[in-house]
N, C-alpha and C positions, 0 to 999 in steps of 0.2 A: 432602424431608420426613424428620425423624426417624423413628427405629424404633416410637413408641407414639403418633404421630397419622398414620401412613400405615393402621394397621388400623381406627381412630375413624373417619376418614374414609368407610372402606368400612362399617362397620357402620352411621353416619348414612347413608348412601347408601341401604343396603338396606332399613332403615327406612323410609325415604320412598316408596322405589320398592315396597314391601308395601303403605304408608296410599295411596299413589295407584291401586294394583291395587283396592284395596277400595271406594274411593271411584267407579273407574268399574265393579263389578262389577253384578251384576244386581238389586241391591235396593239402587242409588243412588236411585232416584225411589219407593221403596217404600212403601205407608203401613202406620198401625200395625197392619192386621191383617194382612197381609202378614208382618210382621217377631216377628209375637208367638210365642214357645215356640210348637212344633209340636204336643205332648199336653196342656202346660199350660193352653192355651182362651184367656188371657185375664189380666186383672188380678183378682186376687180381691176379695169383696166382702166378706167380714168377716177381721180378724185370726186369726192362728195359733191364739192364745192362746184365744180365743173357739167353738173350734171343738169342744172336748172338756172332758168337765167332770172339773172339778180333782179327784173321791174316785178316778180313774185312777188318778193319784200317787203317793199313799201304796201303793195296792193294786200296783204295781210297784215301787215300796221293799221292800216283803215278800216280791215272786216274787225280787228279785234275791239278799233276808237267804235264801233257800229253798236258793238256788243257790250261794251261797257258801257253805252250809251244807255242800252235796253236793261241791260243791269241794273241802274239808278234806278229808274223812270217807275221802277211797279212800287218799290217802299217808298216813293218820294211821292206819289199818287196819296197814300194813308196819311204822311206826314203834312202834307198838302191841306187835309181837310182840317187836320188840327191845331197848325200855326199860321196856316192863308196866308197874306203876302209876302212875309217874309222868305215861308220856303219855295216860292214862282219867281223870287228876285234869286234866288241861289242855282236855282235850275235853270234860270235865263242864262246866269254865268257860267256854271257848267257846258252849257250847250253851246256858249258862244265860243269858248276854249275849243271843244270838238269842234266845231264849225271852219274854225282856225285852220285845224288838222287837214282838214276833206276838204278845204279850197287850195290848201297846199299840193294835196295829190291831186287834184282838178288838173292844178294848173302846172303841174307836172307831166302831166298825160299818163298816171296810172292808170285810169278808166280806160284807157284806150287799148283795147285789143289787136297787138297785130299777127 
């Protein structure tokens, strides 16, 4: 055999002789609640998307604008001291964009718990 179907060989080999180990292992004859996720329970009975209501959404849009916010804010602090007003007019603009964001969900009533 050639140099690059003498390893083919062995790798189909092992392959097979893996799907045949499994095939006799101890949930050959298994049924499905035998074989279902161990925590999972089960097949679920309604979708993902049905499970939580969508005003979540937005209101995690704005914890992320919150956090991006705090993100900037500590290396903009250093750069602050070293270009002055340049980078307090870039952070003004920054913050006015987010500002944007959070009056948009204001005035949407994501803040609003019910």
């Amino acid at each position: 055999m050639t140099e690059i179907a003498m390893p083919l060989v062995l790798v189909l080999l092992a392959v097979a002789f893996a799907w045949g180990l499994q095939r006799l292992g101890p949930e050959a004859g298994a049924t499905w609640p035998h074989r279902a996720p161990f925590l999972g329970g089960g097949v679920p009975q309604t979708h993902a998307w049905q499970r939580w209501h969508a005003r979540y959404y937005p209101m995690t849009l704005l914890f992320i604008a919150f956090e991006m916010e705090m993100m900037f804010m500590y290396p903009w602090a250093v750069v602050y001291i070293e270009t002055g007003t340049k980078a307090l007019a870039e952070m003004g603009m920054f913050l006015g964009i987010l500002s944007v964001g959070i009056l948009y969900g204001w005035r949407e009533g994501v803040f609003r718990w019910q």
